[in-house]
C-alpha positions as CSV (number, residue, x, y, z in Angstrom):
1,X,35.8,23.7,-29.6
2,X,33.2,21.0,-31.4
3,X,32.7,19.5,-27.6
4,X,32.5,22.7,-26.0
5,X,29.2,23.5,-28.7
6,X,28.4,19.9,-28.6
7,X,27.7,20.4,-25.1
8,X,26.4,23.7,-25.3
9,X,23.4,22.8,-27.4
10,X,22.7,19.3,-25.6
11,X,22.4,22.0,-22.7
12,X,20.2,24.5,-24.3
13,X,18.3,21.2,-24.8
14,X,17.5,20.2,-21.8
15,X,16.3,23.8,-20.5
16,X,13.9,24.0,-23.4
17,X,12.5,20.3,-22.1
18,X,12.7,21.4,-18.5
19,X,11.0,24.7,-19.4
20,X,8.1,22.4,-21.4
21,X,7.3,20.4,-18.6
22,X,7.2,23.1,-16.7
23,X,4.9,24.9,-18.3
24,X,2.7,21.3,-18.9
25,X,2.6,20.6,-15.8
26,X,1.3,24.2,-14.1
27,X,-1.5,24.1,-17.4
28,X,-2.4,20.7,-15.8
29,X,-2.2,21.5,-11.6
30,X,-4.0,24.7,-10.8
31,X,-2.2,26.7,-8.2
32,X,-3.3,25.8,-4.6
33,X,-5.2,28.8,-2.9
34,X,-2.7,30.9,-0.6
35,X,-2.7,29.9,3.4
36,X,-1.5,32.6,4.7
37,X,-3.9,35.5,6.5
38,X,-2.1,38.2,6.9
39,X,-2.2,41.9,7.2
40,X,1.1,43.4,5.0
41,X,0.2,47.3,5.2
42,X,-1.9,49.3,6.6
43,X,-2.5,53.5,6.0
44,X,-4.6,56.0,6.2
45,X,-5.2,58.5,3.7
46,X,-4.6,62.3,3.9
47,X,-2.3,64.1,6.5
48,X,-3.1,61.9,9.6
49,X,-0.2,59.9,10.2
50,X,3.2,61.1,12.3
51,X,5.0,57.7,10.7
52,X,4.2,54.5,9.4
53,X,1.7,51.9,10.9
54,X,3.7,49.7,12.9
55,X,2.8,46.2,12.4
56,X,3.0,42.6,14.6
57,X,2.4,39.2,14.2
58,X,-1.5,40.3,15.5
59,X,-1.7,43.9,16.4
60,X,-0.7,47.4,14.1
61,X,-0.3,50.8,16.1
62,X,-1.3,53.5,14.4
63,X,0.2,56.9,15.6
64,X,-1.9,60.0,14.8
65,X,-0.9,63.8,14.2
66,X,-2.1,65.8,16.9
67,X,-6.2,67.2,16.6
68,X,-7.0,64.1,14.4
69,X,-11.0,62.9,15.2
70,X,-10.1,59.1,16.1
71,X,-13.8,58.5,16.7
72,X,-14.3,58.2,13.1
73,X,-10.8,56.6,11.2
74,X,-11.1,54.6,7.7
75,X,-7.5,52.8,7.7
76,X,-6.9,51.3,4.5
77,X,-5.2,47.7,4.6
78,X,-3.4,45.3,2.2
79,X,-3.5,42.3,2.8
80,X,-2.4,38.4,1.7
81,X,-3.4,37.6,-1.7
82,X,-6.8,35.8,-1.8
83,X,-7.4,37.1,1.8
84,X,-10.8,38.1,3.3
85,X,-11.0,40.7,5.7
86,X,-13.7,42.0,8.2
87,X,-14.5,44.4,8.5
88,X,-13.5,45.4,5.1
89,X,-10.7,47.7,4.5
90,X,-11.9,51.5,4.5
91,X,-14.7,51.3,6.5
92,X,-14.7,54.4,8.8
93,X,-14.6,53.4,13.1
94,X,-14.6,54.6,16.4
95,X,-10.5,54.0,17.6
96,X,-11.0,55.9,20.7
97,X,-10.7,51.7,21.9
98,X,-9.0,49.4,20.3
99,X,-10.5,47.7,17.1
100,X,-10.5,44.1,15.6
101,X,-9.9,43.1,12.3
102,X,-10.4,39.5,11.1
103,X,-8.4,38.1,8.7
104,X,-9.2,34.6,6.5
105,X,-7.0,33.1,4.9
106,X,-8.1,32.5,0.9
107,X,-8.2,28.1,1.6
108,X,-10.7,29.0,4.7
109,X,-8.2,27.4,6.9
110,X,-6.2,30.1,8.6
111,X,-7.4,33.4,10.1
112,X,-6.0,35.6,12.2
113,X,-7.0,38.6,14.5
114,X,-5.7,42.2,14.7
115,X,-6.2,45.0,17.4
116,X,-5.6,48.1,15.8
117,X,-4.5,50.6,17.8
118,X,-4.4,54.7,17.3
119,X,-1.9,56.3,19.7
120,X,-2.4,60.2,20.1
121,X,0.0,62.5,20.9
122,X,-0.4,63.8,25.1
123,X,1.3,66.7,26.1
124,X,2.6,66.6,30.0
125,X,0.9,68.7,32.5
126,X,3.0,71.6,33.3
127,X,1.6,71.6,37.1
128,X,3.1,68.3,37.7
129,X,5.7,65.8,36.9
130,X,4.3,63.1,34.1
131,X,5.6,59.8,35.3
132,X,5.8,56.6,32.7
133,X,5.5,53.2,35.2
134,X,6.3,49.9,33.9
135,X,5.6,46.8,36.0
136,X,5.3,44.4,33.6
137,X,3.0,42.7,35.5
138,X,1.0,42.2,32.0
139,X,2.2,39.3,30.2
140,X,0.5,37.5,27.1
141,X,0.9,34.4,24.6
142,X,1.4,35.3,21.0
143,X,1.4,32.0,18.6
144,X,4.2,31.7,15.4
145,X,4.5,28.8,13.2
146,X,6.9,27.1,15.3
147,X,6.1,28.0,19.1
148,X,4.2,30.1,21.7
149,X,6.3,32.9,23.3
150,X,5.3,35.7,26.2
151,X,4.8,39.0,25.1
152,X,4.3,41.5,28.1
153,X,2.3,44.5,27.2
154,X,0.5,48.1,29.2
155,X,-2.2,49.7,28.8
156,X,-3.2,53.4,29.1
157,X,0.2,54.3,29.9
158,X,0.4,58.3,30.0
159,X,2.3,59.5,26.9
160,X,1.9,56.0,25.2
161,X,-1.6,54.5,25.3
162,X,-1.7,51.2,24.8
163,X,1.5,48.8,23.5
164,X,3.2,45.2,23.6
165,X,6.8,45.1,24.4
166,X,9.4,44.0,21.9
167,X,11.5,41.1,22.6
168,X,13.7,38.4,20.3
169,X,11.5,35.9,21.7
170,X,9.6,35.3,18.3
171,X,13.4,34.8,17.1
172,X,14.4,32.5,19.4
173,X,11.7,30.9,18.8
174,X,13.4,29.5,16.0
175,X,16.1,27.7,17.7
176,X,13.3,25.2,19.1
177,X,15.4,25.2,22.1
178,X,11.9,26.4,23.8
179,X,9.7,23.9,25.5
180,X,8.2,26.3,27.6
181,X,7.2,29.7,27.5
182,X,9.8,30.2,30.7
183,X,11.9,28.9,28.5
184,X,12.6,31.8,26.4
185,X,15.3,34.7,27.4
186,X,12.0,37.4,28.0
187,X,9.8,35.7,30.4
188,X,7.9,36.4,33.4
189,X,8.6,35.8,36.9
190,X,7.2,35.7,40.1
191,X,10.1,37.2,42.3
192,X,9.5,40.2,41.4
193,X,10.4,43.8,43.4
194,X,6.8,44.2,43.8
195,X,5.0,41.2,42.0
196,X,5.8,39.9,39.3
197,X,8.6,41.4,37.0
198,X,10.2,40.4,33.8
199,X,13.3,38.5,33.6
200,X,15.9,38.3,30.7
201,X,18.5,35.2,30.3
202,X,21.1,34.6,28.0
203,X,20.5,31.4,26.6
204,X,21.6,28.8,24.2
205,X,20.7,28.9,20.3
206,X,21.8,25.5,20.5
207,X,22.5,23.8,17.1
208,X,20.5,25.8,15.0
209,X,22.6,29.2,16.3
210,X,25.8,27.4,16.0
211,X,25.1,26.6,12.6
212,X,23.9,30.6,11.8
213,X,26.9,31.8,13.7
214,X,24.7,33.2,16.6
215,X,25.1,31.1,19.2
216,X,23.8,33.0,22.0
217,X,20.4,34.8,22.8
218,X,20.6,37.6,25.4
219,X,16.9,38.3,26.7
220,X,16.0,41.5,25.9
221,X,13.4,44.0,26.8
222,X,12.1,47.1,24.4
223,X,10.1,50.2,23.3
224,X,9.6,49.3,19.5
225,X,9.0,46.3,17.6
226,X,11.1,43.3,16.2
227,X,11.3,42.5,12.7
228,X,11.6,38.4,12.8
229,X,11.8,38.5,9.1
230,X,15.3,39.7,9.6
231,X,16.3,37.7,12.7
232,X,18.8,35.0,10.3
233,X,19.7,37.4,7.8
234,X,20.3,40.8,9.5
235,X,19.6,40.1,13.1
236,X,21.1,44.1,13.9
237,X,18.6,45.8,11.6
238,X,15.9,43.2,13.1
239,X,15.2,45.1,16.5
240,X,14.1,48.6,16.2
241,X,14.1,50.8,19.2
242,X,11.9,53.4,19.6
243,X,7.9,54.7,20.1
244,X,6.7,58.5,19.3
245,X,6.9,60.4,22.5
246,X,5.5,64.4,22.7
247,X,7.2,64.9,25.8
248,X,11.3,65.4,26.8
249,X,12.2,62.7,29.3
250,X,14.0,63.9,32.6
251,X,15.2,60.8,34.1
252,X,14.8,56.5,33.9
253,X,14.4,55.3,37.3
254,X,13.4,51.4,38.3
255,X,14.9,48.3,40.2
256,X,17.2,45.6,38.8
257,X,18.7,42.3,40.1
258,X,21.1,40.6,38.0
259,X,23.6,37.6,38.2
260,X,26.1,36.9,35.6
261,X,26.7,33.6,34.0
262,X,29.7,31.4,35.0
263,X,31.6,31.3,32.2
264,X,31.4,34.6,29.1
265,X,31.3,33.1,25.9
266,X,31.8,34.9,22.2
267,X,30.9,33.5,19.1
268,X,32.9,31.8,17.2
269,X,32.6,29.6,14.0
270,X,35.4,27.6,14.2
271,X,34.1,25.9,17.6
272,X,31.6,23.1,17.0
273,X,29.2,25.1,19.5
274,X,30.1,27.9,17.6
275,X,30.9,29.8,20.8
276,X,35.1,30.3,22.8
277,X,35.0,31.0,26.2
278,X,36.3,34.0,27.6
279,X,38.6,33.3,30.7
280,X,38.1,36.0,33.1
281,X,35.4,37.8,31.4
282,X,32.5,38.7,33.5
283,X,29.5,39.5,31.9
284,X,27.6,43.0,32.4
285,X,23.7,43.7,31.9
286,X,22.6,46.7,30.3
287,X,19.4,49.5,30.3
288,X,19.4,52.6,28.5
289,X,17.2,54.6,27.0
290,X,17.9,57.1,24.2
291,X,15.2,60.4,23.1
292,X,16.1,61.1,19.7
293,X,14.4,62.6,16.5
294,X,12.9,60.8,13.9
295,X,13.7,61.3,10.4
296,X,12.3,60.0,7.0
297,X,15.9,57.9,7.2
298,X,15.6,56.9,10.7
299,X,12.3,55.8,12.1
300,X,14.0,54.0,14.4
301,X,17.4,52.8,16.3
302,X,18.4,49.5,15.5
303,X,20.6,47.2,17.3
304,X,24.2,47.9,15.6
305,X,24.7,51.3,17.8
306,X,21.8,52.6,19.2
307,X,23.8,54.9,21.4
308,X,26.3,56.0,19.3
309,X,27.8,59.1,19.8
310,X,27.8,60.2,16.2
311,X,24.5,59.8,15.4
312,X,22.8,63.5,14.9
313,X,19.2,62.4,15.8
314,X,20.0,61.5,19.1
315,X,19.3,64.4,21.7
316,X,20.0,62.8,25.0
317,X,20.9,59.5,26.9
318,X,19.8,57.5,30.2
319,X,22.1,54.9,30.5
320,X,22.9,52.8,33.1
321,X,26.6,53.5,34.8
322,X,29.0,50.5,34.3
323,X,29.8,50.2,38.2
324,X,25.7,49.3,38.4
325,X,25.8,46.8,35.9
326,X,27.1,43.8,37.2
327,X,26.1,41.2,40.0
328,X,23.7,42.7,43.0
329,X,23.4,41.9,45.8
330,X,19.6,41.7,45.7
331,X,17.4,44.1,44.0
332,X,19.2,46.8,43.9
333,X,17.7,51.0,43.0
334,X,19.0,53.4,40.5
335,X,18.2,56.8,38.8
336,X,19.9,57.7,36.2
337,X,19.5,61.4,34.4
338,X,18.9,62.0,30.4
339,X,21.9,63.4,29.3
340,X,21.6,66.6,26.6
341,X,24.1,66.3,23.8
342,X,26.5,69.0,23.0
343,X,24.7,71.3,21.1
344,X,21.2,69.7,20.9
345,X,17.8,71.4,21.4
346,X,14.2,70.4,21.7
347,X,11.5,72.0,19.0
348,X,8.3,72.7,20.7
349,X,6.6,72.3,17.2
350,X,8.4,68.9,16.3
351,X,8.0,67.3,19.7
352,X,4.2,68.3,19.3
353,X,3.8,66.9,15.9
354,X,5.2,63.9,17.6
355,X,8.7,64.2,15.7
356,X,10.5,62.9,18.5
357,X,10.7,59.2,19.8
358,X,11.9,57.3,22.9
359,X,14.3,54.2,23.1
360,X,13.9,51.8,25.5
361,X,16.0,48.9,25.9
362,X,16.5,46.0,29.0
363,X,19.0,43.6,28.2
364,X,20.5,40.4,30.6
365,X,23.9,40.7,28.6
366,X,24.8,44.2,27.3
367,X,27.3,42.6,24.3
368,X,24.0,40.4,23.6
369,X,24.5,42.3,19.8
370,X,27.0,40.8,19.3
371,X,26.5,37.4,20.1
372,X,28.3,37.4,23.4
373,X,27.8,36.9,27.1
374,X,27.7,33.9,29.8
375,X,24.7,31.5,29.5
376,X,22.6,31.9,32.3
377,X,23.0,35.9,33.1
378,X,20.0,36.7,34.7
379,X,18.6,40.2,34.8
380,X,15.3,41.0,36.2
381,X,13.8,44.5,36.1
382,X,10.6,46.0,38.5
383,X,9.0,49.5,38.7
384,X,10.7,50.6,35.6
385,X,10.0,54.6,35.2
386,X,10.2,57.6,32.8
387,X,9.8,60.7,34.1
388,X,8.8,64.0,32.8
389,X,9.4,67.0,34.1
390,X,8.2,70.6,33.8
């Protein structure tokens, strides 16, 4: 018993020396000024807002309650401690276009730039069909502190305004398996249906995934935004599907060529690539999309079920039939319908205040969740559509 308090107090000791020349030292050094330029919220007072600004690496949407003036907005921002910003936050604009915001860092070293969006709610026009047409034919660099990665992104698209795709690019960015931006699963490609196109692959995490236990990177495609904050720790809750929609979908049309990998792969830990193959396993892609309601609880899908069949927000399904999912021979042409749930119904007043959101999601492996598919699966999708109908 004298050695265990012998110990103890040589112990309580050495935190109270540690703690002294800790608090020496940080009386001596002042604290370095802050690097980071960063926009961390951003609202708008009053009752103007259908949900929360949605916020990227260098753009925030803002989506609006129907009759709202956007010609004259004040958003209020938070930003990095020690941060400048201009214009300054509160300062009432014209978001009929898109507006910058300027963000400096409080050393002077870093800044950043923001397009803020404001997307509106648009009704469909009940003489004709309202058709949503993605050719991702738009395709952009966005910068991270490891790598440049391709976002693709539209512009004016009916029902949605103006948007950049979500991807796990800025995830696998991570990996620094990337040494070009074709390099990454989401990329662009010139062998398109009509054009260009985007093309998903499953790739390698490389050493880095086999260490995290997520060995495999499925390309990936989606309405909504991905949280890379979460990518390591929760890489499910990281992708979240959906964008407000004030219209009920009728069918998902498009083309799609895909090619599985040789050889399926899941993960596994106890491998030193931290993937087992799969004899006999052929991988499948997968595109859905899912309209569902939003809720104070449920912003968004995430990545763990999106489709599930127990989840009460969900109103109807486009999904892609399994005997369409594998190899083609070519590009190959579907149309698939929305599928009303069992007892589900549309309110005209929720799906006006913009209550109502659609899931979009491409994807070159469909178990890609789950850290399986074959390395190399290629998917590439043209002339993807939405339509509306009256």
């Amino acid at each position: 018993m004298k050695q265990i308090n012998s110990f103890s107090s040589v112990l309580r000791l050495a935190l109270c020396a540690v703690a002294i020349v800790f608090l020496s030292t940080s009386c001596i050094k002042e604290e370095a000024p802050n690097a980071e330029a960063d926009i961390i919220e951003c609202w708008i007072d009053g009752d103007v807002l259908r949900r929360p600004a949605q916020i990227d690496n260098d753009s925030i949407t803002l989506y609006v309650k129907e009759g709202v003036n956007v010609t004259w907005l004040a958003p209020l921002f938070r930003i990095t401690d020690g941060a400048t910003m201009l214009p300054p936050s509160g300062i009432a604009r014209n978001f009929s276009t898109p507006q910058y915001y300027f963000v400096t860092s409080e050393d002077g070293a870093w800044s950043k730039c923001y397009a803020v969006n404001v997307v509106v709610p648009q009704s469909v026009d009940e003489e004709s069909d309202t058709v949503m047409l993605f050719t991702f034919e738009n395709v952009k660099s966005k910068s991270s502190l490891f790598a440049n990665y391709p976002v693709f992104y539209d512009v004016n698209i009916p029902l949605l305004g103006s948007f950049d795709w979500a991807s796990g690019n800025a995830g696998f960015s991570l990996s620094g398996m990337a040494s070009a931006e074709s390099d990454y699963p989401t990329h662009s490609s010139a062998e398109g249906y009509e054009g260009a196109c985007v093309e998903l692959v499953t790739c390698s995490a490389g050493s880095f995934g086999a260490m995290a236990g997520k060995p495999i990177a499925a390309g990936n495609i989606f309405l909504g935004t991905f949280d890379v904050a979460k990518a390591m720790s929760d890489p499910l809750a990281s992708t979240l599907f959906g964008m407000p929609i004030a219209a009920v979908p009728a069918r998902l049309e498009g083309w799609l060529n895909y090619k599985a990998g040789a050889t399926f792969y899941v993960a596994d830990e106890a491998q030193g690539s931290g993937m087992r193959a799969v004899e006999g396993r052929k991988d499948l892609c997968s595109i859905y999309a899912v309209f569902f309601e939003t809720t104070d609880d449920m912003l968004y899908l995430t990545g763990d079920n999106p489709c599930s069949p127990s989840n009460p927000n969900i109103l109807s399904v486009a999904q892609l039939p399994d005997n369409l999912c594998g190899d083609s021979d070519g590009w190959l042409h579907f149309s698939v319908p929305f599928v009303l749930r069992e007892g589900k119904t549309v309110d005209a007043a929720k799906l006006r205040s913009g209550s109502y959101s659609l899931a979009l999601v491409c994807s070159s492996s469909a178990d890609g969740a789950a850290f399986a598919g074959a390395i190399g699966s290629t998917l590439r999708v043209d002339n993807l559509k939405v339509v509306f109908e009256y």
